[in-house]
LORO-936697 format. One line per field, with one value per residue: residue number from 1; x, y, z of N, C-alpha, C, CB in turn. Coordinates in steps of 0.05 Angstrom, whole numbers, padded with zeros to 5 digits, always signed. Glycine has a CB too. Example, Ala and Ser with C-alpha at 12.3 -4.5 7.8 and 13.67 -1.06 7.14 Angstrom:
BEGIN
num: (1	2)
n.X: (+00264	+00257)
n.Y: (-00114	-00045)
n.Z: (+00156	+00142)
ca.X: (+00246	+00273)
ca.Y: (-00090	-00021)
ca.Z: (+00156	+00143)
c.X: (+00264	+00258)
c.Y: (-00066	+00001)
c.Z: (+00156	+00157)
cb.X: (+00226	+00282)
cb.Y: (-00089	-00012)
cb.Z: (+00181	+00114)
***
This chain:
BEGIN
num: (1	2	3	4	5	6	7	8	9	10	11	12	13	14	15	16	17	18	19	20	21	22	23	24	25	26	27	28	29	30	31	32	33	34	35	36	37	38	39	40	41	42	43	44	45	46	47	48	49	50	51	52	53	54	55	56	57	58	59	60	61	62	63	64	65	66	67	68	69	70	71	72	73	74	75	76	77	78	79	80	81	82	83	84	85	86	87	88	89	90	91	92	93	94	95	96	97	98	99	100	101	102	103	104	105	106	107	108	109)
n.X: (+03154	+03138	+03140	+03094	+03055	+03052	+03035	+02979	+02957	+02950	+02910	+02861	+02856	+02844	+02819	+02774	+02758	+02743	+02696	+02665	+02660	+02632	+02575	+02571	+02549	+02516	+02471	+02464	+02498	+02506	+02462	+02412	+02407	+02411	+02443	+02499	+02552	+02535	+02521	+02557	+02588	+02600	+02646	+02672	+02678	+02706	+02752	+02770	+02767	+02808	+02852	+02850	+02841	+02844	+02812	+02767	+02733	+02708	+02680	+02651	+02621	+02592	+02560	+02528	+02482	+02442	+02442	+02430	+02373	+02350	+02345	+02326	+02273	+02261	+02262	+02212	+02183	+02118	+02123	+02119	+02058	+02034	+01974	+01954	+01933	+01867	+01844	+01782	+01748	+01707	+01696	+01741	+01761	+01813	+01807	+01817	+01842	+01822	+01762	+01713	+01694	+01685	+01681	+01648	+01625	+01592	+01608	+01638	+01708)
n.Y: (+02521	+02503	+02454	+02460	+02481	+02451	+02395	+02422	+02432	+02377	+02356	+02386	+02367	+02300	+02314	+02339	+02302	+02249	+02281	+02291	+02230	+02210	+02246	+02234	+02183	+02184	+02212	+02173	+02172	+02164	+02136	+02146	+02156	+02214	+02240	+02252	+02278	+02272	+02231	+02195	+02151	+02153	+02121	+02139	+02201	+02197	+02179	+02206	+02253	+02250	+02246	+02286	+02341	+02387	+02395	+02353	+02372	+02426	+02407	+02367	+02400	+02438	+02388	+02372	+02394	+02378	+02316	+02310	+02344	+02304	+02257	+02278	+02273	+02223	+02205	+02229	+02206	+02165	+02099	+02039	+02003	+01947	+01909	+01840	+01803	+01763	+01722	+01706	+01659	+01646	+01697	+01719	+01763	+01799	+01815	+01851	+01812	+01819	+01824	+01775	+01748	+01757	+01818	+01838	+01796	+01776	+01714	+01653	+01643)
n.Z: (+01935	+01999	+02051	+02076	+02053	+02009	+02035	+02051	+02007	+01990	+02021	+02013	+01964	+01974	+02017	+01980	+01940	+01968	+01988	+01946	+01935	+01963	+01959	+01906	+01898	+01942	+01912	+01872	+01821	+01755	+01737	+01730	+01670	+01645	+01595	+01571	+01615	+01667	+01667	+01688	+01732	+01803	+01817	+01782	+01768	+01821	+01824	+01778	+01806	+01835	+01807	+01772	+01790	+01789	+01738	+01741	+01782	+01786	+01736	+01771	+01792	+01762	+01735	+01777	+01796	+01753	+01760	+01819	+01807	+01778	+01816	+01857	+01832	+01820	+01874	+01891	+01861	+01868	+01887	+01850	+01860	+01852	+01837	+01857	+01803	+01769	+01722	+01691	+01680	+01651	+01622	+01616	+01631	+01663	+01740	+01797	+01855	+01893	+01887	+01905	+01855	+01788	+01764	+01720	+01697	+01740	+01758	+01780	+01790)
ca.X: (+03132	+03148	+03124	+03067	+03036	+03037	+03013	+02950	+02941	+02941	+02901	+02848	+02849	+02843	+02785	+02747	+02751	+02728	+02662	+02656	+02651	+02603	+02556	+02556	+02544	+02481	+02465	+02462	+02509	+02504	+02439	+02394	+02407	+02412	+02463	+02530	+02571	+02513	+02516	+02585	+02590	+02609	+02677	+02697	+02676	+02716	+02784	+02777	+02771	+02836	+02877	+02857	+02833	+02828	+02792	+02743	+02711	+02691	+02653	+02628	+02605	+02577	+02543	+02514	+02450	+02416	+02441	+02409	+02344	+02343	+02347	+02297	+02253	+02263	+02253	+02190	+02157	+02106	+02139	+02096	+02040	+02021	+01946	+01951	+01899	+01861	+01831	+01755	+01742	+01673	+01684	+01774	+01764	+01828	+01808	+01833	+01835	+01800	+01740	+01708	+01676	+01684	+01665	+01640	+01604	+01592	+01608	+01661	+01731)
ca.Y: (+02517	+02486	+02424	+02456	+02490	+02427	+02378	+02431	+02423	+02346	+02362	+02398	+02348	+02285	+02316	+02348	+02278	+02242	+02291	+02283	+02210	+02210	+02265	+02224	+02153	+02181	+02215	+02145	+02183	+02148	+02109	+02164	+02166	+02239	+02238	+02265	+02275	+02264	+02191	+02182	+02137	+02156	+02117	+02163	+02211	+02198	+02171	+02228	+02279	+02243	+02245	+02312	+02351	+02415	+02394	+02344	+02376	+02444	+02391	+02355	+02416	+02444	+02372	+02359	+02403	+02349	+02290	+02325	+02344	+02265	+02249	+02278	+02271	+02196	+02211	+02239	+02192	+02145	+02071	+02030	+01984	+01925	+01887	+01818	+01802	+01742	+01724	+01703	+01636	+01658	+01721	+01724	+01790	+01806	+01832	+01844	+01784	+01842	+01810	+01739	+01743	+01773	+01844	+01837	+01775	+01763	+01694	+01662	+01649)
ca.Z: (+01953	+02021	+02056	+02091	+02034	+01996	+02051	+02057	+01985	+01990	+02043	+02001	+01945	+01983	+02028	+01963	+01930	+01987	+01988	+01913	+01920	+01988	+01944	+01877	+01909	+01963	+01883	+01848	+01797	+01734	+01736	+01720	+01640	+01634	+01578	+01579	+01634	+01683	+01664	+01694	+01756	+01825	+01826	+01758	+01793	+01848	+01806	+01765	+01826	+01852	+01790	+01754	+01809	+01772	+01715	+01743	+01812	+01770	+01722	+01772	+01811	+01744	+01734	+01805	+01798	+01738	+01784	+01844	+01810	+01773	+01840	+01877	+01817	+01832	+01908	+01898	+01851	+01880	+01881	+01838	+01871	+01834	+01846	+01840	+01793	+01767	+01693	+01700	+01665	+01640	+01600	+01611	+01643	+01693	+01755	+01826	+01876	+01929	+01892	+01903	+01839	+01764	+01763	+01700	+01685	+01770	+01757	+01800	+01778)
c.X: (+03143	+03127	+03095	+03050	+03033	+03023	+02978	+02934	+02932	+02921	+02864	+02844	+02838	+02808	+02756	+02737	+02730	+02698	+02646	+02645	+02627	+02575	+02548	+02551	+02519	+02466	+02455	+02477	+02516	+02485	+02412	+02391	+02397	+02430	+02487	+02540	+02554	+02510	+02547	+02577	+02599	+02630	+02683	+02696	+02696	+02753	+02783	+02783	+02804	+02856	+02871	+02832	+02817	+02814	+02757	+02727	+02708	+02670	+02645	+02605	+02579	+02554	+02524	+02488	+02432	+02432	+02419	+02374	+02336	+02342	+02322	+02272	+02248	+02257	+02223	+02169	+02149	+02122	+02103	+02094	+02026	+02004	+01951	+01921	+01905	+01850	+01809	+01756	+01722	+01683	+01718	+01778	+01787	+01812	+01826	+01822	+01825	+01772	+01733	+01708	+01687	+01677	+01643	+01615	+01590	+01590	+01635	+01689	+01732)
c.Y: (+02500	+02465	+02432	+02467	+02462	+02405	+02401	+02434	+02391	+02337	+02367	+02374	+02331	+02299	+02321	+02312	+02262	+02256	+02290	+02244	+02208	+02218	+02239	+02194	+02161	+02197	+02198	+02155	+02165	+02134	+02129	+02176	+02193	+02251	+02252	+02265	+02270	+02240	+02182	+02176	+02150	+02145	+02128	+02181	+02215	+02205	+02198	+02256	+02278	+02260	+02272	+02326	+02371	+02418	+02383	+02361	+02397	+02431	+02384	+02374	+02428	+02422	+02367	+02372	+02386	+02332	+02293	+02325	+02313	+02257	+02244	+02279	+02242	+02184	+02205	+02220	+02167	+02123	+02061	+02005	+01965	+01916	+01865	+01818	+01775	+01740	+01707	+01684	+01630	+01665	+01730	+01756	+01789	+01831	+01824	+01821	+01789	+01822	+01778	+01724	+01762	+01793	+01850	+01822	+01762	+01729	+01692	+01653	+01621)
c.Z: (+01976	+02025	+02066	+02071	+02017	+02010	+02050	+02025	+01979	+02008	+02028	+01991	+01956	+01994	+02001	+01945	+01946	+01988	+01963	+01915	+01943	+01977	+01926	+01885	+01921	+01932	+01867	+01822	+01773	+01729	+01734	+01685	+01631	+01605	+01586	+01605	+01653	+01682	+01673	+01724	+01779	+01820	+01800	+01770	+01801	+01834	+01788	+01780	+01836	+01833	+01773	+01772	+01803	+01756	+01724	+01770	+01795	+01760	+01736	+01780	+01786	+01737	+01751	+01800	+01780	+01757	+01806	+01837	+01787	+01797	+01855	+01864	+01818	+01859	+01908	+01882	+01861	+01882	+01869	+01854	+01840	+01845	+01837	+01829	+01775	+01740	+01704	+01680	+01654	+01622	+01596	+01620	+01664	+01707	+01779	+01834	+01904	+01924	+01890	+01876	+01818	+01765	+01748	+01695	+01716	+01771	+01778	+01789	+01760)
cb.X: (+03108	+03154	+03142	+03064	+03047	+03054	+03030	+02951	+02957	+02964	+02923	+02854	+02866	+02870	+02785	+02758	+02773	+02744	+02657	+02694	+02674	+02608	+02570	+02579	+02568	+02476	+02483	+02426	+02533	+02520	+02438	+02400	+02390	+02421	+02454	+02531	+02590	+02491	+02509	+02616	+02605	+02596	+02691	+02689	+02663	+02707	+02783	+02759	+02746	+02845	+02882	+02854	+02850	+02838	+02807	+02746	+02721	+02704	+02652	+02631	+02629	+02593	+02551	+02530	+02445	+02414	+02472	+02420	+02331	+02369	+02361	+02294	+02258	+02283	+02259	+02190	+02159	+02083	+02160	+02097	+02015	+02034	+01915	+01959	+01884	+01847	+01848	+01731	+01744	+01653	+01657	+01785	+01736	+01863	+01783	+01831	+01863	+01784	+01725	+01677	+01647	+01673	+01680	+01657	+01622	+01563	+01607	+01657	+01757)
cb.Y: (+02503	+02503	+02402	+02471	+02520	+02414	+02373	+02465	+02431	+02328	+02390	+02420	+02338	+02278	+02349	+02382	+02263	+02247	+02322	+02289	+02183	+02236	+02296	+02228	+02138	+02211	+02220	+02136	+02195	+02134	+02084	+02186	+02149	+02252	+02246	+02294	+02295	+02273	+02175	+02203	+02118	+02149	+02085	+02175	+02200	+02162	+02134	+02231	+02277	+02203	+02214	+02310	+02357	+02429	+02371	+02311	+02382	+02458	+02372	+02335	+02445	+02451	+02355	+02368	+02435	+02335	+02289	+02362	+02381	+02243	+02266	+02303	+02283	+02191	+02247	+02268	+02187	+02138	+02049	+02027	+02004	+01905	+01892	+01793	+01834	+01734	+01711	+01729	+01620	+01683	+01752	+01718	+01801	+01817	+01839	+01867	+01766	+01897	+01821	+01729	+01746	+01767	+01863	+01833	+01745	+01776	+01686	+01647	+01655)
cb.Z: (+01939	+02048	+02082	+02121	+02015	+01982	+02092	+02076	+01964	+01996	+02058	+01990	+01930	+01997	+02054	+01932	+01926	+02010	+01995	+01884	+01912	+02015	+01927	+01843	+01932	+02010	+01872	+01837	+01805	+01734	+01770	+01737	+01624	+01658	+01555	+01574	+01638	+01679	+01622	+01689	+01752	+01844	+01835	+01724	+01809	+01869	+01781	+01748	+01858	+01853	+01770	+01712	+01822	+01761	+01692	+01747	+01850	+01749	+01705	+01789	+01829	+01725	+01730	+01839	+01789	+01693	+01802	+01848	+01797	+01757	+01852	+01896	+01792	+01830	+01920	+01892	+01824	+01869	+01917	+01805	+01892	+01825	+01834	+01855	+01770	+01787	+01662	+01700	+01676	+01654	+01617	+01574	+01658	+01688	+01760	+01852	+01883	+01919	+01878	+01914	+01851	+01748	+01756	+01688	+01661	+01787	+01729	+01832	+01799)
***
């Protein structure tokens, strides 16, 4: 093999790693407890794209679709809103602090 066919393979590698670790990092790869290989980190990932080229980018490519849809299944869900809320010194009812007054027993706090 000459020099230029192997620079355009180091060439290859280097860039597919590089997009493997860009992908599984804006991913959160690993932090979605999907089990198995879906639970591996972005920098394995990455170190593994480096150093066994041929083995790991197939897996990841085969893994990336559950990352992806953990993802945007994480995207998409609401963020949770918390009410502060208050216990009523009457009757110990929590409610919101929207109202002046106990819901319950309309006493006041």
């Amino acid at each position: 093999m000459n020099s230029d066919m192997s620079g355009f393979l180091w060439f290859i590698v280097i860039g597919s790693t590089i997009l493997v670790a860009l992908d599984a990092s804006h991913l959160d790869a690993g932090k979605h407890k999907l089990g198995g290989m879906a639970d591996t980190s972005a920098a394995v990932w990455t170190l593994g794209t480096l150093l066994l080229w041929i083995v790991v980018l197939p897996l990841y490519l085969i893994t990336r679709p559950k990352i992806l849809a953990a993802w945007k299944a994480e995207q998409a869900a609401p963020p949770a809103v918390t009410i502060p809320q208050r216990r009523c010194a009457v009757c110990e009812t929590l409610y919101d602090t929207q109202y002046d007054r106990c819901p319950r027993c309309a006493k006041g706090e």
